[in-house]
PyMOL CGO cylinders between C-alpha atoms (Angstrom):
from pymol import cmd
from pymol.cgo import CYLINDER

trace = [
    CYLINDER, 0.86, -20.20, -17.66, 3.60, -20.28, -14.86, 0.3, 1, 1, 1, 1, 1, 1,
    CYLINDER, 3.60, -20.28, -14.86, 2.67, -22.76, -12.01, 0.3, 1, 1, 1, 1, 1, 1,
    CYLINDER, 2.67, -22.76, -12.01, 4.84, -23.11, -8.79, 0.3, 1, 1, 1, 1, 1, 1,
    CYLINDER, 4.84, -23.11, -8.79, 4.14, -25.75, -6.38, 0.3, 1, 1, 1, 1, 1, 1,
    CYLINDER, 4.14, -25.75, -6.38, 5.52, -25.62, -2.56, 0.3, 1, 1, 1, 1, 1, 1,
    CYLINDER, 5.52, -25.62, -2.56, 6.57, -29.38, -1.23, 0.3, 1, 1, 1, 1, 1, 1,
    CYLINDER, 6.57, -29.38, -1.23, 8.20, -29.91, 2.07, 0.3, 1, 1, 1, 1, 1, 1,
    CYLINDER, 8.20, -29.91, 2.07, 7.56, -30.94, 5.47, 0.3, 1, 1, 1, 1, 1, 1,
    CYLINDER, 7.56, -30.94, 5.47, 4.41, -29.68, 7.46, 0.3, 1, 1, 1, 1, 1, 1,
    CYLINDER, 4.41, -29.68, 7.46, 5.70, -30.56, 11.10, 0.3, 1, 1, 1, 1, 1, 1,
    CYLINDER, 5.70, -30.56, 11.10, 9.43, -29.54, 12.89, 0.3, 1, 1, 1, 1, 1, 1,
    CYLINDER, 9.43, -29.54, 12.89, 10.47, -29.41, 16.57, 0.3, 1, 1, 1, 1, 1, 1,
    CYLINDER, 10.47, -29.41, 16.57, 12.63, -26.31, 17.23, 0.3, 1, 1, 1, 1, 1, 1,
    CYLINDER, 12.63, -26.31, 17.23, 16.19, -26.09, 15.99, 0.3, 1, 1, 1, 1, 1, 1,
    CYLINDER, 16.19, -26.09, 15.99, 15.57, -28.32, 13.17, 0.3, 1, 1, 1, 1, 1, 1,
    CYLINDER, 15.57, -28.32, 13.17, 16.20, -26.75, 9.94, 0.3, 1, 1, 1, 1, 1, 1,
    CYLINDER, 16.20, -26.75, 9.94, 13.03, -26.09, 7.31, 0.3, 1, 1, 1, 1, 1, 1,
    CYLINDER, 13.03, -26.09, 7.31, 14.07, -26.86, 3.73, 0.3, 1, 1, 1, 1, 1, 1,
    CYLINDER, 14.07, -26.86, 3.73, 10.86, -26.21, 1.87, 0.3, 1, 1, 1, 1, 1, 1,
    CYLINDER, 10.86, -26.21, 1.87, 11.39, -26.47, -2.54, 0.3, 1, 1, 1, 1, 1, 1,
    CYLINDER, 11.39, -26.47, -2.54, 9.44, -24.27, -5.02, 0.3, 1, 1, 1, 1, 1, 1,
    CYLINDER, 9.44, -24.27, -5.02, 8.66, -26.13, -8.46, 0.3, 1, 1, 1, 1, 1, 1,
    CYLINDER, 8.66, -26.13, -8.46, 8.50, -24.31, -11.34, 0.3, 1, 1, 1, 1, 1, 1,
    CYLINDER, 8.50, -24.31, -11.34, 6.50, -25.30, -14.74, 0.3, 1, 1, 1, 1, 1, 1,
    CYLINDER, 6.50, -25.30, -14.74, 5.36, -22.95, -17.38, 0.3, 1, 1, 1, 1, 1, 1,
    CYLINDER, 5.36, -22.95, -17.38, 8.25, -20.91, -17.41, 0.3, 1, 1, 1, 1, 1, 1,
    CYLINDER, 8.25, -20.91, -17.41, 11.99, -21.42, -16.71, 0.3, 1, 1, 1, 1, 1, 1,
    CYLINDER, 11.99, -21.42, -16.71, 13.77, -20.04, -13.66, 0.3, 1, 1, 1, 1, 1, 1,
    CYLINDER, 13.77, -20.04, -13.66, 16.77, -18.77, -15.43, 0.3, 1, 1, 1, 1, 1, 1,
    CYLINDER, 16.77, -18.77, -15.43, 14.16, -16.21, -17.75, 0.3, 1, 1, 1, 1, 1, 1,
    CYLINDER, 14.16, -16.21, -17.75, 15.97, -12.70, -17.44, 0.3, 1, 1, 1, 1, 1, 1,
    CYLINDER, 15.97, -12.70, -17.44, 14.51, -10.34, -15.41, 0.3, 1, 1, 1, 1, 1, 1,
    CYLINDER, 14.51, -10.34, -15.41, 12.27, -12.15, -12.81, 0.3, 1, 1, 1, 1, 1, 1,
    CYLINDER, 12.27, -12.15, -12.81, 13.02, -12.61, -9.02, 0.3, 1, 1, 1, 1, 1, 1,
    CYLINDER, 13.02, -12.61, -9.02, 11.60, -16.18, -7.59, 0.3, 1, 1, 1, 1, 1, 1,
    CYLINDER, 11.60, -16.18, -7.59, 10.50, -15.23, -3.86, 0.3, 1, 1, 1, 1, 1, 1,
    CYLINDER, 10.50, -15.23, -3.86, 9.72, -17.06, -0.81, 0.3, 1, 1, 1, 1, 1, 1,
    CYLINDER, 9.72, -17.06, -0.81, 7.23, -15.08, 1.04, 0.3, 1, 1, 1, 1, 1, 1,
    CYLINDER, 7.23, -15.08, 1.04, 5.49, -16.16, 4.33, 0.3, 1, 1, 1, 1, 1, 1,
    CYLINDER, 5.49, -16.16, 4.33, 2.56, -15.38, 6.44, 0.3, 1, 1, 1, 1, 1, 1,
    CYLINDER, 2.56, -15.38, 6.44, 2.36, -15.85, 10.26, 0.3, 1, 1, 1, 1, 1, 1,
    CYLINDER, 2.36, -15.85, 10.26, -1.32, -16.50, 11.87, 0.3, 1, 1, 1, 1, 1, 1,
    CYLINDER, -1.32, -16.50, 11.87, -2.56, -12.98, 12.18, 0.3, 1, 1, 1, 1, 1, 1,
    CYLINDER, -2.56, -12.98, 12.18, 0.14, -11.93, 10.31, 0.3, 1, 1, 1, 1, 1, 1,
    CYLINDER, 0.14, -11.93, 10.31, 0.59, -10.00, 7.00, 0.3, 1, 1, 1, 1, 1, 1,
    CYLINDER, 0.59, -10.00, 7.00, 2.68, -11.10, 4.31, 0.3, 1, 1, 1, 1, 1, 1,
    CYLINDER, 2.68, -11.10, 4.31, 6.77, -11.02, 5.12, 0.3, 1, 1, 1, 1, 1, 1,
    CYLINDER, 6.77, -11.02, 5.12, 9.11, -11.31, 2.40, 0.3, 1, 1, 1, 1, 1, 1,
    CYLINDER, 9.11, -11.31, 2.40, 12.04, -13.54, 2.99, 0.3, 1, 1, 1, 1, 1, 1,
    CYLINDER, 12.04, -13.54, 2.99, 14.24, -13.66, 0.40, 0.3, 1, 1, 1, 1, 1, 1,
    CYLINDER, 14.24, -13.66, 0.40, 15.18, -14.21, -3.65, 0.3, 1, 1, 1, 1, 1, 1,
    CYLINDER, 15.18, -14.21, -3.65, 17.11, -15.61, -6.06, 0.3, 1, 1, 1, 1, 1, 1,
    CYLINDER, 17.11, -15.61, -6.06, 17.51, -14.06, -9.20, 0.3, 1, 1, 1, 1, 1, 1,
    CYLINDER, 17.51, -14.06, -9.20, 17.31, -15.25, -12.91, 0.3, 1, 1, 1, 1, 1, 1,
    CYLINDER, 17.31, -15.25, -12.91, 20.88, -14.95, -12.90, 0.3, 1, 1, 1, 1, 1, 1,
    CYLINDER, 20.88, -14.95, -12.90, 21.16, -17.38, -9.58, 0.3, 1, 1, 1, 1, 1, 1,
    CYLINDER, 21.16, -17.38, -9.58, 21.87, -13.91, -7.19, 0.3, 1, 1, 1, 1, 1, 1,
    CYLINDER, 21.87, -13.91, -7.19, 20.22, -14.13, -4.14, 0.3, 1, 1, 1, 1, 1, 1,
    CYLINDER, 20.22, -14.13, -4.14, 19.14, -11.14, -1.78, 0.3, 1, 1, 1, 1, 1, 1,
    CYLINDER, 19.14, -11.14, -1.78, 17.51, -12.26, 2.14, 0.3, 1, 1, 1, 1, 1, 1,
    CYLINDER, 17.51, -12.26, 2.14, 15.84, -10.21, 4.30, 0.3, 1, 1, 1, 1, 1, 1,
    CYLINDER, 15.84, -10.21, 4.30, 18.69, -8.55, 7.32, 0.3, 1, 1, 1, 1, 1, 1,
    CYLINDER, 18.69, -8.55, 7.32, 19.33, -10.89, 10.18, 0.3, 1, 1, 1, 1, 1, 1,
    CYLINDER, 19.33, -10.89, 10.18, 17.77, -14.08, 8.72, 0.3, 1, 1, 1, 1, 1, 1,
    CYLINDER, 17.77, -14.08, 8.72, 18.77, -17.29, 8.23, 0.3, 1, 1, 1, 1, 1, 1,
    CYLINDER, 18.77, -17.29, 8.23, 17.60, -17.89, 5.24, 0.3, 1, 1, 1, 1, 1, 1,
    CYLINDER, 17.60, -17.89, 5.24, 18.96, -19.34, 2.11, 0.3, 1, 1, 1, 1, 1, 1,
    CYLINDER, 18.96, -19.34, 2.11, 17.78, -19.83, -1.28, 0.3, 1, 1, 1, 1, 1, 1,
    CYLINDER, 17.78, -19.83, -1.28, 19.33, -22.00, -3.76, 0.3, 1, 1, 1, 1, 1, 1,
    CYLINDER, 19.33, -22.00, -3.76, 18.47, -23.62, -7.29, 0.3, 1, 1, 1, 1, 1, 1,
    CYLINDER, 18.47, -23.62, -7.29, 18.26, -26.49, -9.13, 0.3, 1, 1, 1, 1, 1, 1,
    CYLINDER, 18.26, -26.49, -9.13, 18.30, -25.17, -12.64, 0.3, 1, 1, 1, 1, 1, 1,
    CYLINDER, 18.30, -25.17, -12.64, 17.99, -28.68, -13.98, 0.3, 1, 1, 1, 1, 1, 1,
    CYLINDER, 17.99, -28.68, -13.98, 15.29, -29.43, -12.32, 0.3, 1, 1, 1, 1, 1, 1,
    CYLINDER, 15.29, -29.43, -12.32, 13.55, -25.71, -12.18, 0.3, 1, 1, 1, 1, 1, 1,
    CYLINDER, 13.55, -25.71, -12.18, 12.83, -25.55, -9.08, 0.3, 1, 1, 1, 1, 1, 1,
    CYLINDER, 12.83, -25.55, -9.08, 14.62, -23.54, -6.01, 0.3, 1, 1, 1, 1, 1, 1,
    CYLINDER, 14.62, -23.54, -6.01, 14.73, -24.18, -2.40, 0.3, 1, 1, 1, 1, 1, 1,
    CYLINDER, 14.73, -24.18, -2.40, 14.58, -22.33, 0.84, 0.3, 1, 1, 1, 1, 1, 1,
    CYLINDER, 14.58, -22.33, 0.84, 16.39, -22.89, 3.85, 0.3, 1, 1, 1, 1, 1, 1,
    CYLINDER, 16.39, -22.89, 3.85, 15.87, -21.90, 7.28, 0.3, 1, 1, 1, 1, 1, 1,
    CYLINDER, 15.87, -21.90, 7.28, 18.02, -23.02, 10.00, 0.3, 1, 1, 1, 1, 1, 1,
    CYLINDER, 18.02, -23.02, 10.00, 17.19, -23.31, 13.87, 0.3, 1, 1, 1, 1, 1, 1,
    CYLINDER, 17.19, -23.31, 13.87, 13.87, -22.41, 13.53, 0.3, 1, 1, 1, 1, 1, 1,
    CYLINDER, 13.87, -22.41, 13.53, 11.48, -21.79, 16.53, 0.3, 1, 1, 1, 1, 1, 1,
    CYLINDER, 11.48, -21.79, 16.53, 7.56, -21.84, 16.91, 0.3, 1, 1, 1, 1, 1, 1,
    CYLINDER, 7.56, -21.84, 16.91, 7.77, -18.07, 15.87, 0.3, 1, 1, 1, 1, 1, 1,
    CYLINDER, 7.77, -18.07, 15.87, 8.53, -19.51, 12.38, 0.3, 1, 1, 1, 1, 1, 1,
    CYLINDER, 8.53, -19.51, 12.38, 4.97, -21.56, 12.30, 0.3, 1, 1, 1, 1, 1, 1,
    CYLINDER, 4.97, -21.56, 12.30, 3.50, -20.35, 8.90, 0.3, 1, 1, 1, 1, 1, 1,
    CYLINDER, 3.50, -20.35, 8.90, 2.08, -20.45, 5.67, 0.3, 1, 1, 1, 1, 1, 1,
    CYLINDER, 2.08, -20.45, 5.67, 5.54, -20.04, 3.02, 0.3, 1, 1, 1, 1, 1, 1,
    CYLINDER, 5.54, -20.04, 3.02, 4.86, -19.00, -0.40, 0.3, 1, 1, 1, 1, 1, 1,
    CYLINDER, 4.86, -19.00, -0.40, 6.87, -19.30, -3.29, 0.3, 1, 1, 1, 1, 1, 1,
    CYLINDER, 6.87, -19.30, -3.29, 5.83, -16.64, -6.35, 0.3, 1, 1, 1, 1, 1, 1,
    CYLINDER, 5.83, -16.64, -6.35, 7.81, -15.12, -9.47, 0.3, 1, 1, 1, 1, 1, 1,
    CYLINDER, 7.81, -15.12, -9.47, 8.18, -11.61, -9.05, 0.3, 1, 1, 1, 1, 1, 1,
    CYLINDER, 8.18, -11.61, -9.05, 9.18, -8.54, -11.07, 0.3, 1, 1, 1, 1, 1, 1,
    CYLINDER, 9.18, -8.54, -11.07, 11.51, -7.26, -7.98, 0.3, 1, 1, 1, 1, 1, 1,
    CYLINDER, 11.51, -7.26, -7.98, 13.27, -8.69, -5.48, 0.3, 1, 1, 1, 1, 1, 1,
    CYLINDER, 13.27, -8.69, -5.48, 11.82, -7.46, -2.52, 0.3, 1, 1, 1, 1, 1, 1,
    CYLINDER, 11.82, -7.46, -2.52, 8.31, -7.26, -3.73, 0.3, 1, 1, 1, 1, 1, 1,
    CYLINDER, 8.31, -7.26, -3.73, 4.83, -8.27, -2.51, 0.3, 1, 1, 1, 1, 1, 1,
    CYLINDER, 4.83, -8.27, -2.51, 3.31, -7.70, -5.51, 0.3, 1, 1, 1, 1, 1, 1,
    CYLINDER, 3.31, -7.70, -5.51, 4.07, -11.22, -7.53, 0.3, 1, 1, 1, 1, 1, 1,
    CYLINDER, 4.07, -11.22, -7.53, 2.35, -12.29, -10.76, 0.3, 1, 1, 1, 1, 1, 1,
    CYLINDER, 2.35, -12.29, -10.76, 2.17, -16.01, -9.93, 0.3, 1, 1, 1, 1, 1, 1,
    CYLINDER, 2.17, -16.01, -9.93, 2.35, -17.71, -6.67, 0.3, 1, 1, 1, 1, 1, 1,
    CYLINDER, 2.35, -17.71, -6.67, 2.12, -21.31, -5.42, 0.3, 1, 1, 1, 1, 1, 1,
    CYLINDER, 2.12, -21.31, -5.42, -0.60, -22.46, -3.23, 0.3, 1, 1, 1, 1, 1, 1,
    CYLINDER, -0.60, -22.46, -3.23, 1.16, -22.02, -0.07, 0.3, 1, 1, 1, 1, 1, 1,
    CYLINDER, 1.16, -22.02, -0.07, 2.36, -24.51, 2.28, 0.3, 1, 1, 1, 1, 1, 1,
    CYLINDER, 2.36, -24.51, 2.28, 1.56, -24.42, 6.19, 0.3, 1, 1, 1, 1, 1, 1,
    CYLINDER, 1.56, -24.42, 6.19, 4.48, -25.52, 8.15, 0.3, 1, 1, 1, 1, 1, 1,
    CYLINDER, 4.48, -25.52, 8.15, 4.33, -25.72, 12.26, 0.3, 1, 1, 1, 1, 1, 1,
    CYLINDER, 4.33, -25.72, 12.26, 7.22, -25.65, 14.43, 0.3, 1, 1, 1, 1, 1, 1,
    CYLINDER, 7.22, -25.65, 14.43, 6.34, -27.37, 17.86, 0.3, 1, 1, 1, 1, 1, 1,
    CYLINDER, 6.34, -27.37, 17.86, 8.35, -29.33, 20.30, 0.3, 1, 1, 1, 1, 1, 1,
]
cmd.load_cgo(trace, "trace")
Protein backbone atom coordinates (compact mmCIF):
# COMPACT_ATOMS: atom_id res chain seq x y z
CA UNK A 1 0.00 0.00 0.00
CA UNK A 2 1.53 3.42 -1.16
CA UNK A 3 1.22 6.14 1.61
CA UNK A 4 2.30 9.83 1.00
CA UNK A 5 2.39 12.20 3.76
CA UNK A 6 2.41 16.23 3.17
CA UNK A 7 4.80 18.12 5.94
CA UNK A 8 5.50 21.77 5.77
CA UNK A 9 4.55 24.96 7.18
CA UNK A 10 0.79 25.92 7.80
CA UNK A 11 1.30 29.84 8.11
CA UNK A 12 3.36 32.45 5.45
CA UNK A 13 3.14 36.25 5.02
CA UNK A 14 3.19 37.16 1.30
CA UNK A 15 6.34 36.89 -0.77
CA UNK A 16 7.72 34.23 1.31
CA UNK A 17 8.33 31.15 -0.55
CA UNK A 18 6.12 27.73 0.34
CA UNK A 19 8.34 24.64 0.27
CA UNK A 20 5.88 21.94 1.23
CA UNK A 21 7.66 17.87 0.93
CA UNK A 22 5.63 14.77 -0.11
CA UNK A 23 6.86 11.44 1.68
CA UNK A 24 6.60 8.47 0.04
CA UNK A 25 6.39 4.76 1.70
CA UNK A 26 5.00 1.71 0.11
CA UNK A 27 6.36 2.25 -3.11
CA UNK A 28 9.49 3.96 -4.53
CA UNK A 29 9.43 7.23 -6.44
CA UNK A 30 11.74 6.21 -9.15
CA UNK A 31 8.95 3.06 -10.16
CA UNK A 32 8.59 3.51 -14.09
CA UNK A 33 5.66 4.87 -15.27
CA UNK A 34 4.02 6.93 -12.42
CA UNK A 35 3.83 10.81 -12.19
CA UNK A 36 4.06 12.14 -8.32
CA UNK A 37 1.66 15.34 -8.37
CA UNK A 38 1.10 18.23 -6.23
CA UNK A 39 -2.45 19.17 -6.57
CA UNK A 40 -4.23 21.97 -4.57
CA UNK A 41 -7.60 23.15 -3.65
CA UNK A 42 -8.58 26.81 -2.92
CA UNK A 43 -11.72 27.45 -0.41
CA UNK A 44 -14.58 27.09 -2.79
CA UNK A 45 -12.38 25.92 -5.17
CA UNK A 46 -12.07 22.67 -7.24
CA UNK A 47 -9.06 20.75 -7.51
CA UNK A 48 -5.97 22.60 -9.59
CA UNK A 49 -3.16 20.63 -10.69
CA UNK A 50 0.20 22.16 -10.22
CA UNK A 51 2.78 20.28 -11.37
CA UNK A 52 4.94 16.68 -11.60
CA UNK A 53 7.88 15.01 -11.50
CA UNK A 54 8.29 11.96 -13.23
CA UNK A 55 9.73 8.45 -12.31
CA UNK A 56 12.52 9.37 -14.37
CA UNK A 57 13.05 12.86 -12.23
CA UNK A 58 11.25 15.02 -15.45
CA UNK A 59 9.17 17.54 -14.25
CA UNK A 60 6.14 19.24 -16.14
CA UNK A 61 4.29 22.68 -14.13
CA UNK A 62 1.30 24.13 -14.93
CA UNK A 63 1.99 27.63 -17.62
CA UNK A 64 2.90 30.75 -15.77
CA UNK A 65 3.62 29.23 -12.31
CA UNK A 66 6.18 29.32 -10.09
CA UNK A 67 6.34 26.20 -9.15
CA UNK A 68 9.04 23.68 -8.77
CA UNK A 69 9.23 20.16 -7.94
CA UNK A 70 12.27 18.39 -7.00
CA UNK A 71 13.34 14.92 -5.37
CA UNK A 72 15.11 13.36 -2.90
CA UNK A 73 15.44 9.88 -4.26
CA UNK A 74 17.31 8.83 -1.16
CA UNK A 75 15.01 9.78 0.95
CA UNK A 76 11.69 9.12 -1.36
CA UNK A 77 10.17 11.89 -0.96
CA UNK A 78 9.79 15.12 -3.42
CA UNK A 79 9.22 18.68 -2.72
CA UNK A 80 7.28 21.58 -4.05
CA UNK A 81 8.22 25.00 -4.31
CA UNK A 82 6.36 28.06 -4.71
CA UNK A 83 7.95 31.34 -4.68
CA UNK A 84 6.35 34.87 -3.79
CA UNK A 85 3.27 33.58 -2.90
CA UNK A 86 0.17 35.78 -2.06
CA UNK A 87 -3.13 35.12 -0.01
CA UNK A 88 -4.55 33.83 -3.42
CA UNK A 89 -2.26 30.81 -2.76
CA UNK A 90 -4.13 29.98 0.79
CA UNK A 91 -5.02 26.21 0.31
CA UNK A 92 -5.25 22.75 0.92
CA UNK A 93 -1.89 21.08 -1.33
CA UNK A 94 -2.03 17.52 -2.08
CA UNK A 95 0.55 15.31 -3.00
CA UNK A 96 -0.80 11.85 -4.94
CA UNK A 97 0.93 9.23 -7.42
CA UNK A 98 -0.64 9.41 -10.61
CA UNK A 99 -0.80 7.46 -13.87
CA UNK A 100 -0.37 10.92 -15.98
CA UNK A 101 1.10 13.92 -15.49
CA UNK A 102 -1.52 16.26 -15.65
CA UNK A 103 -4.16 14.15 -14.11
CA UNK A 104 -6.85 14.50 -11.41
CA UNK A 105 -7.57 11.17 -11.31
CA UNK A 106 -4.63 9.76 -8.78
CA UNK A 107 -4.62 6.29 -7.18
CA UNK A 108 -3.14 7.39 -3.83
CA UNK A 109 -3.03 10.72 -2.27
CA UNK A 110 -1.76 12.18 1.01
CA UNK A 111 -4.02 13.68 3.50
CA UNK A 112 -3.65 17.13 2.41
CA UNK A 113 -2.06 19.94 4.08
CA UNK A 114 -3.83 23.47 4.63
CA UNK A 115 -1.42 26.22 4.21
CA UNK A 116 -2.57 30.16 4.69
CA UNK A 117 -0.82 32.99 3.30
CA UNK A 118 -1.62 36.22 5.42
CA UNK A 119 0.35 39.26 6.22
Amino acid sequence: QVQLQESGPGLLKPSQTLSLTCTVSGGSITSSYYFWSWIRQRPGKGLEWMGAIGYSGSTEYTPSSSTSISRDTSKNEFTLRLTSVTPEDTAVYYCARCDQAMALVCEYWGQGTLVIVSP
